[in-house]
Backbone atoms as SQL, in Angstrom:
CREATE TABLE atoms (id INTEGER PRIMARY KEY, chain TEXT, resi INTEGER, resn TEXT, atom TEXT, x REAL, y REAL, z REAL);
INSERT INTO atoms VALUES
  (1, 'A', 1, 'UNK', 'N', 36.321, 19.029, 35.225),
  (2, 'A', 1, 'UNK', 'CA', 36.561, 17.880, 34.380),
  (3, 'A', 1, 'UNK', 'C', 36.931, 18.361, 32.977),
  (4, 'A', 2, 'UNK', 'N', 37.555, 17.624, 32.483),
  (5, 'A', 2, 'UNK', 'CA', 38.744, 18.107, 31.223),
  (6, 'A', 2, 'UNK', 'C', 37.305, 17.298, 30.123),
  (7, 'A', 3, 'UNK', 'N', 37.213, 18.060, 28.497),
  (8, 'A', 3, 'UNK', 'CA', 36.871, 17.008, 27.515),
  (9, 'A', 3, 'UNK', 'C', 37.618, 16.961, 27.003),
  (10, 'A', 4, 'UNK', 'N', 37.867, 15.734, 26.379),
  (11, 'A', 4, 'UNK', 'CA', 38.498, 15.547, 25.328),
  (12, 'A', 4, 'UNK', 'C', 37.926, 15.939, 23.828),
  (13, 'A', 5, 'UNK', 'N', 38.772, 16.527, 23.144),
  (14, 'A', 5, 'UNK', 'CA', 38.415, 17.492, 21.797),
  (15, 'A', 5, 'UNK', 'C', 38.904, 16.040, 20.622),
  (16, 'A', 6, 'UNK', 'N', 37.963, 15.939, 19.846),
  (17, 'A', 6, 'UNK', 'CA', 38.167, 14.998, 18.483),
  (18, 'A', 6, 'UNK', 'C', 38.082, 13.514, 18.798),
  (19, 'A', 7, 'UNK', 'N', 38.662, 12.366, 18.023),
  (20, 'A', 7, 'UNK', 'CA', 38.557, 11.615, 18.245),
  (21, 'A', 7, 'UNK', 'C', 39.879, 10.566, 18.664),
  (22, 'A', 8, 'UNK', 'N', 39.387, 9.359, 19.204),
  (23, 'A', 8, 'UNK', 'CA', 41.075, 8.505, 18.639),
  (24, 'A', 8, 'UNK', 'C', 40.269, 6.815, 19.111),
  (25, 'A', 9, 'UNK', 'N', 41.382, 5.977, 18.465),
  (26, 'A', 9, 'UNK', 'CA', 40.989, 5.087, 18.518),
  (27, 'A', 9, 'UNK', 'C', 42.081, 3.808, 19.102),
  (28, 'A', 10, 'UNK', 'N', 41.276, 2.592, 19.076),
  (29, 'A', 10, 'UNK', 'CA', 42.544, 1.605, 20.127),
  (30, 'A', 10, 'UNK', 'C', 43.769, 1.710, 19.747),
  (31, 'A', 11, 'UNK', 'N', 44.096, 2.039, 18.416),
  (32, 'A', 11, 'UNK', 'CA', 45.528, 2.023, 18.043),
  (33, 'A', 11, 'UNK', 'C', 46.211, 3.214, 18.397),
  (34, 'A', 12, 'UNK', 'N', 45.585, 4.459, 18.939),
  (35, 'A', 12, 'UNK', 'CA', 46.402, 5.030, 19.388),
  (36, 'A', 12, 'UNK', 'C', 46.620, 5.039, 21.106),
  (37, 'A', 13, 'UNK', 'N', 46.027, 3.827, 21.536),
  (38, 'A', 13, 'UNK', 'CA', 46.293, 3.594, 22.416),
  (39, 'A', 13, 'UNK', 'C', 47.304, 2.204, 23.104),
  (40, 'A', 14, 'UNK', 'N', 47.187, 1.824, 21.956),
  (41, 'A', 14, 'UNK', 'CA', 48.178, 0.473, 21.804),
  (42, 'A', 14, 'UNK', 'C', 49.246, 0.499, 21.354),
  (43, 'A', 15, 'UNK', 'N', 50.522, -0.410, 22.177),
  (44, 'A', 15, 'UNK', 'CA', 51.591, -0.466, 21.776),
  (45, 'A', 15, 'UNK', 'C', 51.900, -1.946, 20.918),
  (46, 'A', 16, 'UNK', 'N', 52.277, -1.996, 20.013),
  (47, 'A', 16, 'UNK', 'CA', 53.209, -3.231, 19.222),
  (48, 'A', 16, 'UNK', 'C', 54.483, -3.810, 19.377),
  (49, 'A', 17, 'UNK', 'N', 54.825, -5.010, 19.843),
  (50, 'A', 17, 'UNK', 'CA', 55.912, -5.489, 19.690),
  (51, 'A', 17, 'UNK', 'C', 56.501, -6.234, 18.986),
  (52, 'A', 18, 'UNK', 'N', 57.738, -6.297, 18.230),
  (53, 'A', 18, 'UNK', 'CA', 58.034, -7.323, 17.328),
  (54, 'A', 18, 'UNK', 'C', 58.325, -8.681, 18.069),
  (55, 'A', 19, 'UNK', 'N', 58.557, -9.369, 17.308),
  (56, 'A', 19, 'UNK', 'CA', 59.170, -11.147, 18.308),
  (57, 'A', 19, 'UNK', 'C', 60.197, -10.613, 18.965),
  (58, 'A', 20, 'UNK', 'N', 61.385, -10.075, 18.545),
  (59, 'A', 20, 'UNK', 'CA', 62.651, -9.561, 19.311),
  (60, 'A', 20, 'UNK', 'C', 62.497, -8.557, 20.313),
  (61, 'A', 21, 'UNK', 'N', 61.505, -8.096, 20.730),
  (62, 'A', 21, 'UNK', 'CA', 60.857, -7.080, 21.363),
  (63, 'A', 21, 'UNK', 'C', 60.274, -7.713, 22.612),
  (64, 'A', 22, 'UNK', 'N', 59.327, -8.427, 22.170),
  (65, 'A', 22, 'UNK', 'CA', 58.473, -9.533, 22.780),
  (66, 'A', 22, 'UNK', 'C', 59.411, -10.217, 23.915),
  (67, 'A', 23, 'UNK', 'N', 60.304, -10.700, 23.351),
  (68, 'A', 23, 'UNK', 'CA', 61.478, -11.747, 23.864),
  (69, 'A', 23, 'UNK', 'C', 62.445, -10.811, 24.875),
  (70, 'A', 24, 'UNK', 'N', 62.343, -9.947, 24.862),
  (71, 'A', 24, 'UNK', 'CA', 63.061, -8.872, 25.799),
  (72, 'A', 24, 'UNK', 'C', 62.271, -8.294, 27.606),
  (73, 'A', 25, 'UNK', 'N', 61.190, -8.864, 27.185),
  (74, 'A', 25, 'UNK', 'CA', 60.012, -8.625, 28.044),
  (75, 'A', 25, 'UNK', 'C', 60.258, -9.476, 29.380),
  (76, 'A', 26, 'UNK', 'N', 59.919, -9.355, 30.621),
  (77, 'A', 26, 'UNK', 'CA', 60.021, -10.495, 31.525),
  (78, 'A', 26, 'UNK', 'C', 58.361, -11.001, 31.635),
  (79, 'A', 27, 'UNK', 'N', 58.426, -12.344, 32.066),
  (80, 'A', 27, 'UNK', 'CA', 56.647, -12.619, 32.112),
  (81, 'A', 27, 'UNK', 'C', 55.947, -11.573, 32.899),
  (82, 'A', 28, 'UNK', 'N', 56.635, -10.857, 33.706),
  (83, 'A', 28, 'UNK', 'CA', 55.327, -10.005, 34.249),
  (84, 'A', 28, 'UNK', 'C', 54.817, -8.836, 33.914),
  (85, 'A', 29, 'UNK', 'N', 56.157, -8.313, 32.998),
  (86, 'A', 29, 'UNK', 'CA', 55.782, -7.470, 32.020),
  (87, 'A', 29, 'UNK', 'C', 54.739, -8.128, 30.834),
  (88, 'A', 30, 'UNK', 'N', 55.039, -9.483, 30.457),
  (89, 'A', 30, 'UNK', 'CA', 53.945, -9.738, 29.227),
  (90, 'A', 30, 'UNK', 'C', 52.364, -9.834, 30.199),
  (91, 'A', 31, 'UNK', 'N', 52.553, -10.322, 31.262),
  (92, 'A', 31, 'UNK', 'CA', 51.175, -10.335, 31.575),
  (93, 'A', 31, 'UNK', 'C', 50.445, -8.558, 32.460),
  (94, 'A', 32, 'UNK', 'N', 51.472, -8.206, 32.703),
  (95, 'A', 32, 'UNK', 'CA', 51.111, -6.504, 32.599),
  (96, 'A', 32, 'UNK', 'C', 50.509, -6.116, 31.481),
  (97, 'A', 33, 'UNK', 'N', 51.079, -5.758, 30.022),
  (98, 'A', 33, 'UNK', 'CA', 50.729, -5.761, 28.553),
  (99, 'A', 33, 'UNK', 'C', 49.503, -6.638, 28.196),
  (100, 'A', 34, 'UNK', 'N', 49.249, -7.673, 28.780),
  (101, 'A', 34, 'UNK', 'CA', 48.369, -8.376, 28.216),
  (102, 'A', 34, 'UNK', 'C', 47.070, -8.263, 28.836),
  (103, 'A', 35, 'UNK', 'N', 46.987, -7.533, 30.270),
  (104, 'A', 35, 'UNK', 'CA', 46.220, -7.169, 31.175),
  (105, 'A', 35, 'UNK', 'C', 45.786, -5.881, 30.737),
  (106, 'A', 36, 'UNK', 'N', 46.397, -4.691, 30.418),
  (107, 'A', 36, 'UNK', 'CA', 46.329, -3.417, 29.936),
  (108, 'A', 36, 'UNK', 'C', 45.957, -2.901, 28.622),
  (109, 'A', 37, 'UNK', 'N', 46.369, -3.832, 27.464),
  (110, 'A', 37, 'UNK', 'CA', 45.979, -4.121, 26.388),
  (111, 'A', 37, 'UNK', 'C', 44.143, -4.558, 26.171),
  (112, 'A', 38, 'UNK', 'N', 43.936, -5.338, 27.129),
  (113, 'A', 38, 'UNK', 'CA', 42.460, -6.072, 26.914),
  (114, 'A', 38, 'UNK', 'C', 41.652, -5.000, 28.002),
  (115, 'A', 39, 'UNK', 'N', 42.205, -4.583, 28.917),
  (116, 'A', 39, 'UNK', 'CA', 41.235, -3.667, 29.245),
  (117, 'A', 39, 'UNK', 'C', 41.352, -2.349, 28.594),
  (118, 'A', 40, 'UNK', 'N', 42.039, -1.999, 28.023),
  (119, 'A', 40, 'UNK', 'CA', 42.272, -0.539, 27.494),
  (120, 'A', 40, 'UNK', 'C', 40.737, -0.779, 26.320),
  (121, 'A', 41, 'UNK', 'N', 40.948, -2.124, 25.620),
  (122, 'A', 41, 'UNK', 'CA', 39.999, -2.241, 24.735),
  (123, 'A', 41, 'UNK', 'C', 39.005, -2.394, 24.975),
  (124, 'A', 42, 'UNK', 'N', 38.479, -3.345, 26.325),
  (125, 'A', 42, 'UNK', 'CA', 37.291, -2.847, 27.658),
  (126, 'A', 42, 'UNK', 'C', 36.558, -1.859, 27.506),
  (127, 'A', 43, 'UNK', 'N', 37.580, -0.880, 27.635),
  (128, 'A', 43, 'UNK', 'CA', 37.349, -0.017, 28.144),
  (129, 'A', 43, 'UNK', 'C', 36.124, 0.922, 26.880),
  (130, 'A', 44, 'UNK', 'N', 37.006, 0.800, 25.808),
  (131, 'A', 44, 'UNK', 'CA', 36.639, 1.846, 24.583),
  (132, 'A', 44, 'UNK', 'C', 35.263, 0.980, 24.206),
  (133, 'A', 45, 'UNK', 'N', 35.318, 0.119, 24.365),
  (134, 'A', 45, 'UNK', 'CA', 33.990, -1.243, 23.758),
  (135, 'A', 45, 'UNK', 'C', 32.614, -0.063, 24.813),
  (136, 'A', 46, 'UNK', 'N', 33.058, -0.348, 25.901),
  (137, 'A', 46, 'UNK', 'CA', 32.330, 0.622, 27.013),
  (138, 'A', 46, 'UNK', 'C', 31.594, 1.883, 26.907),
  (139, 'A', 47, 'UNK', 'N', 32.337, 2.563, 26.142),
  (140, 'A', 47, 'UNK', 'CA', 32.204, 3.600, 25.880),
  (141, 'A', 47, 'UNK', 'C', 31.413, 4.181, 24.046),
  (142, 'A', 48, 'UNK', 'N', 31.547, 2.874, 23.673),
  (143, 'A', 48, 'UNK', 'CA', 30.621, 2.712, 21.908),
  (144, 'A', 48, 'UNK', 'C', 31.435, 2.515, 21.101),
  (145, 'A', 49, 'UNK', 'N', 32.753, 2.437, 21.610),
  (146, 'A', 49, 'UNK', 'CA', 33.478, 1.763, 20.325),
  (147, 'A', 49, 'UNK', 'C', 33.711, 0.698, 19.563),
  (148, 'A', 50, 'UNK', 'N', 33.059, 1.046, 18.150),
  (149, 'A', 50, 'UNK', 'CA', 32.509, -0.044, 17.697),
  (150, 'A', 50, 'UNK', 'C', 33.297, -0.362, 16.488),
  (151, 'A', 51, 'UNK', 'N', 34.144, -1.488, 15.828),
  (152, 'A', 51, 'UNK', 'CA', 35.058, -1.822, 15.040),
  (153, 'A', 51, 'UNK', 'C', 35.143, -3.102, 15.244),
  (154, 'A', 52, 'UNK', 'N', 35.609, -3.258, 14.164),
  (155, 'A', 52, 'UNK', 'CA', 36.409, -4.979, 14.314),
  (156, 'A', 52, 'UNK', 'C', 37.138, -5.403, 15.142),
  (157, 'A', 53, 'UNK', 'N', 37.505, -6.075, 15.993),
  (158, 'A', 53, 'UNK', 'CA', 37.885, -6.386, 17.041),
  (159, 'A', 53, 'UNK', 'C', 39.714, -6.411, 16.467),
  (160, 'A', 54, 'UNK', 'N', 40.579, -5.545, 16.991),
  (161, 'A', 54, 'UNK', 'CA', 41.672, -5.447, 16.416),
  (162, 'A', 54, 'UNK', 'C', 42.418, -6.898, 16.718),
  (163, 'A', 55, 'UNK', 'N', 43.959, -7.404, 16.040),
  (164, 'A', 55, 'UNK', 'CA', 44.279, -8.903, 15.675),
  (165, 'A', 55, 'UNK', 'C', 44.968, -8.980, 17.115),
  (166, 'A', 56, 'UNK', 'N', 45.447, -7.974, 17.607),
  (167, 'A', 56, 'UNK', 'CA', 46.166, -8.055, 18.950),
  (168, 'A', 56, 'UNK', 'C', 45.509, -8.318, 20.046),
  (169, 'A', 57, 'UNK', 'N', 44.253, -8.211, 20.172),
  (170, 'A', 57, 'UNK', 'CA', 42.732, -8.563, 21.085),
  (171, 'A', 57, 'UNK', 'C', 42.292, -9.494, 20.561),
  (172, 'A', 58, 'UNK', 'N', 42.513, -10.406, 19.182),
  (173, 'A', 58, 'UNK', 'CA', 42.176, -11.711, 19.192),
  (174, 'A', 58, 'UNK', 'C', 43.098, -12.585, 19.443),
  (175, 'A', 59, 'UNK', 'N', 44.380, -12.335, 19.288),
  (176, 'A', 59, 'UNK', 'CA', 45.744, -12.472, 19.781),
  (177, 'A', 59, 'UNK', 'C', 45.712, -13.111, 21.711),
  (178, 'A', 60, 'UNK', 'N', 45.202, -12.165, 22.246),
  (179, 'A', 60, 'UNK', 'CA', 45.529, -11.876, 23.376),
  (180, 'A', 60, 'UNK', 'C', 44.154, -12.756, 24.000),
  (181, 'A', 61, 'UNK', 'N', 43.235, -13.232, 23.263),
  (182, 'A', 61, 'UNK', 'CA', 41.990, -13.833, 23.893),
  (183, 'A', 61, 'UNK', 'C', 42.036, -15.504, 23.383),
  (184, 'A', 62, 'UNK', 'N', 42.839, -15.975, 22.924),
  (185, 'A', 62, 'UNK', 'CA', 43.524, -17.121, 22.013),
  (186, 'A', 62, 'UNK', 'C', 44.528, -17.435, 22.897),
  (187, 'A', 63, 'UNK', 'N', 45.247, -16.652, 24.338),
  (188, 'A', 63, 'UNK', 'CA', 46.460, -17.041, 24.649),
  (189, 'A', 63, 'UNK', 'C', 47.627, -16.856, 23.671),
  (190, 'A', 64, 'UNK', 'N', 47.577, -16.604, 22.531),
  (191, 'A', 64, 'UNK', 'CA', 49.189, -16.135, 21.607),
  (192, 'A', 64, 'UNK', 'C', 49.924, -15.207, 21.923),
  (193, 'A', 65, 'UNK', 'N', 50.667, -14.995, 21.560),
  (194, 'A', 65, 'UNK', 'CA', 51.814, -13.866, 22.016),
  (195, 'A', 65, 'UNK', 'C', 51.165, -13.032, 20.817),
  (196, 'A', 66, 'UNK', 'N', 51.554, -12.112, 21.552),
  (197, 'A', 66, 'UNK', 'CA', 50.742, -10.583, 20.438),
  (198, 'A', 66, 'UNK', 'C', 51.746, -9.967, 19.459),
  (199, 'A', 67, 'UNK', 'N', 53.139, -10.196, 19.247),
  (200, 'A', 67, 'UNK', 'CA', 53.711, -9.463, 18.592),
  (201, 'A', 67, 'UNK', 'C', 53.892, -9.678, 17.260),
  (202, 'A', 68, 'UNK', 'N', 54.535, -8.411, 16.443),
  (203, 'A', 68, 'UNK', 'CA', 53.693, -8.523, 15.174),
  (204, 'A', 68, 'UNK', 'C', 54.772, -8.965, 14.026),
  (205, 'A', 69, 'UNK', 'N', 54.681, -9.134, 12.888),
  (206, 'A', 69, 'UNK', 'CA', 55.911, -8.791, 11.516),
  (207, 'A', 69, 'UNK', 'C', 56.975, -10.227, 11.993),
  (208, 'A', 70, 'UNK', 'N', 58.068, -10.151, 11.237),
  (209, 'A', 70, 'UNK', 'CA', 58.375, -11.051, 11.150),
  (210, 'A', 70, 'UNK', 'C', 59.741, -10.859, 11.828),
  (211, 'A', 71, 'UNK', 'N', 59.817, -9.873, 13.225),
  (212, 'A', 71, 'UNK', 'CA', 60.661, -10.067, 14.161),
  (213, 'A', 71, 'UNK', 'C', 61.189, -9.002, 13.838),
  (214, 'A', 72, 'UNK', 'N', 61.092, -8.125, 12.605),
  (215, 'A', 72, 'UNK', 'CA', 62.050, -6.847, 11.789),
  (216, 'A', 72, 'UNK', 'C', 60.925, -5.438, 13.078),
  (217, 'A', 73, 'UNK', 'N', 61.692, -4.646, 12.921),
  (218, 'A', 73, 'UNK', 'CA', 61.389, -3.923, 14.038),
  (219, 'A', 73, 'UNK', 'C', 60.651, -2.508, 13.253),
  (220, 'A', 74, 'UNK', 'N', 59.763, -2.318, 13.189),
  (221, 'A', 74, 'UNK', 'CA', 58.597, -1.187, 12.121),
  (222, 'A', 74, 'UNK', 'C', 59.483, -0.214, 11.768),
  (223, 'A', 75, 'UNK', 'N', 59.294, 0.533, 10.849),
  (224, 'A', 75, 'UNK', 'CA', 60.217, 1.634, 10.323),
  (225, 'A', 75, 'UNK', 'C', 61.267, 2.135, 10.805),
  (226, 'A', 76, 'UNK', 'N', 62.350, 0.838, 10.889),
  (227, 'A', 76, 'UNK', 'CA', 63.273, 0.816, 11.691),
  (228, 'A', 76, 'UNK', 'C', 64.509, 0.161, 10.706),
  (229, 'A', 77, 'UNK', 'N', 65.455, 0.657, 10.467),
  (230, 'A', 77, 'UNK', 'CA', 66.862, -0.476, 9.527),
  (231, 'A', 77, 'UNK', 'C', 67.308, -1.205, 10.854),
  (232, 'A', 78, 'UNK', 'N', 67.566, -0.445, 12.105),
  (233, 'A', 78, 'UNK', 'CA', 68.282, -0.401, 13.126),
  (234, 'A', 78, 'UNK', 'C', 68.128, -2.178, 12.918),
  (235, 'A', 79, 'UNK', 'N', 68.851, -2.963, 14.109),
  (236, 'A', 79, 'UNK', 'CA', 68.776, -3.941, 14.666),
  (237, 'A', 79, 'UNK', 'C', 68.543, -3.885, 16.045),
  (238, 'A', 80, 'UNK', 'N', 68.878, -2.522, 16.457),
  (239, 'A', 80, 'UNK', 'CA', 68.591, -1.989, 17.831),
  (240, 'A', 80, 'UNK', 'C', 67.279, -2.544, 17.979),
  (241, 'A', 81, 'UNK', 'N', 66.769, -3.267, 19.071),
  (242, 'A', 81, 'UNK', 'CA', 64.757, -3.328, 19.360),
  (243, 'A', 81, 'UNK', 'C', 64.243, -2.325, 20.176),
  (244, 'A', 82, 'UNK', 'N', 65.283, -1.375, 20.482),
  (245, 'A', 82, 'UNK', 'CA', 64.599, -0.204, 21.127),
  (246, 'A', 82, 'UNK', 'C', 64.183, 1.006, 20.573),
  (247, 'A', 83, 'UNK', 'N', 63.982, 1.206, 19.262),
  (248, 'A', 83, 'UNK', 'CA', 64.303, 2.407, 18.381),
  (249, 'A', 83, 'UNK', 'C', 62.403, 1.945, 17.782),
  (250, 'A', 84, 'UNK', 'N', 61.459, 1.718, 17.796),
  (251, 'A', 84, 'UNK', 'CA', 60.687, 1.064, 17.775),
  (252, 'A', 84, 'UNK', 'C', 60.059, 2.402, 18.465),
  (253, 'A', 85, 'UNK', 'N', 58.879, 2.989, 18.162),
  (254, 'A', 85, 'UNK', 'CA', 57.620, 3.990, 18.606),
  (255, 'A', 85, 'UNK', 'C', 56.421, 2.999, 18.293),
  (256, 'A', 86, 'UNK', 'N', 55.878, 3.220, 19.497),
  (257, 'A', 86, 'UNK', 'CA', 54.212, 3.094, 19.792),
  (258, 'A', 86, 'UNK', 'C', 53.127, 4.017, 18.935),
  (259, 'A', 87, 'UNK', 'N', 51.909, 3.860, 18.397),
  (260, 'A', 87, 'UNK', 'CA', 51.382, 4.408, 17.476),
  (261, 'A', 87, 'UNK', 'C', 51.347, 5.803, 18.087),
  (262, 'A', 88, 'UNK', 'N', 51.429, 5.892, 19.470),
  (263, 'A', 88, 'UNK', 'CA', 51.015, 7.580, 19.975),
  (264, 'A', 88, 'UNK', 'C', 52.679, 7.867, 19.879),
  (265, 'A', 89, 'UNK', 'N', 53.466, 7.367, 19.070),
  (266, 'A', 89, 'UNK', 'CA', 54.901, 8.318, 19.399),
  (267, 'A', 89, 'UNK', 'C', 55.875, 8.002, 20.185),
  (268, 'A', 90, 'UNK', 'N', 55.448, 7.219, 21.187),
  (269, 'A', 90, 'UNK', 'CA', 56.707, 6.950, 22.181),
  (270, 'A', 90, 'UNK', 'C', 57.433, 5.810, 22.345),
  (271, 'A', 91, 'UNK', 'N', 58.379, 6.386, 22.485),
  (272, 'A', 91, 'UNK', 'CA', 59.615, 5.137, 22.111),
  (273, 'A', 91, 'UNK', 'C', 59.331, 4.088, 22.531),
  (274, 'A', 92, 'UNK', 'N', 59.762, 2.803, 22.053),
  (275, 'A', 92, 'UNK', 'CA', 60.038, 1.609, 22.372),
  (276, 'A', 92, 'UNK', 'C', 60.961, 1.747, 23.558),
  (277, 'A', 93, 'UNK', 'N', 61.839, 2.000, 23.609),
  (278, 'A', 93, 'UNK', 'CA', 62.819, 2.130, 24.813),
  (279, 'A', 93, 'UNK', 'C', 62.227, 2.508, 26.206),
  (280, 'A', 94, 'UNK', 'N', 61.407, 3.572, 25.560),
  (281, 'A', 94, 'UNK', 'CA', 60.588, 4.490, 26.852),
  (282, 'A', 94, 'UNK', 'C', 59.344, 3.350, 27.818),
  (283, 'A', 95, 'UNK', 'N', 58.906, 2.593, 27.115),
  (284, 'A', 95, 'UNK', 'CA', 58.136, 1.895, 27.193),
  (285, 'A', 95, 'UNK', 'C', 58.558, 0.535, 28.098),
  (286, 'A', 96, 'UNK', 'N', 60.248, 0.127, 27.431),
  (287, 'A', 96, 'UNK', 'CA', 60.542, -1.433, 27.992),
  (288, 'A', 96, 'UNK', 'C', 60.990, -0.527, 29.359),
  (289, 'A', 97, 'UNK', 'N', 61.165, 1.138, 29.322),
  (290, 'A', 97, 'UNK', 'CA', 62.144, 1.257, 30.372),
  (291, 'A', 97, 'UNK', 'C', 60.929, 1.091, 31.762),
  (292, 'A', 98, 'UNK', 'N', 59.656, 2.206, 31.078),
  (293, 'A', 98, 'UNK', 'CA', 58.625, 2.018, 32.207),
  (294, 'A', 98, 'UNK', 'C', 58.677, 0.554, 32.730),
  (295, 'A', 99, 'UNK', 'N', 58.345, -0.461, 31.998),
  (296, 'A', 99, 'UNK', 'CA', 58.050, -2.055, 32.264),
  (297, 'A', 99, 'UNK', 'C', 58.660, -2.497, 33.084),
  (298, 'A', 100, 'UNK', 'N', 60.147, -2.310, 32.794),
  (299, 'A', 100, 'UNK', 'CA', 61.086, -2.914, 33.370),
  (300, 'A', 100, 'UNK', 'C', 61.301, -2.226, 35.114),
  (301, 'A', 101, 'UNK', 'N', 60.780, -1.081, 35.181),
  (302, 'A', 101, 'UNK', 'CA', 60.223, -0.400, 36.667),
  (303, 'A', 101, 'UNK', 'C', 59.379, -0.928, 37.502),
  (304, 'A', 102, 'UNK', 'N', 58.426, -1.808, 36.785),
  (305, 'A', 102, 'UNK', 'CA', 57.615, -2.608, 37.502),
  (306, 'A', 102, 'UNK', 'C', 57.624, -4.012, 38.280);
């Protein structure tokens, strides 16, 4: 069995979408995300993680759509919505491409 060395927390386990992002999604991808999202956070609660309950897990327990900003895509000029990284690094693209596999 592997340990894990240091720490990390829900956000580096969570991905963000903008509205234009969001809107690119098919419903079974949002309810994939919305399934994976609340248990990922399950999960860490489980384990002693203890914080404020992040806005995307109150988001997601409210029924709202989780995505964030005002549709502008995070440190991004692009208009592209795929140019967009997840807090661990990986592309937006990489991400709708997994989804869209499912």
């Amino acid at each position: 069995m592997t340990m894990l060395q240091g720490s990390f927390s829900f956000e580096d386990l969570s991905v963000d979408f903008t509205q234009k992002e969001w809107q690119l999604l098919a419903p079974c991808q949002k309810d994939l995300y919305k399934d994976v999202m609340l248990e990922n956070y399950s999960s860490l609660v489980s384990l002693g993680y203890e914080v404020m309950k992040p806005g995307v897990i109150l988001k997601l327990e409210h029924g709202e759509e989780p995505w964030t900003g005002d549709g502008e895509i995070p440190g991004s000029d692009s208009s592209d919505s795929h140019t967009a990284t997840t807090h661990a690094g990986v592309s937006m693209s990489q991400v709708l491409e997994n989804l869209r596999g499912i």
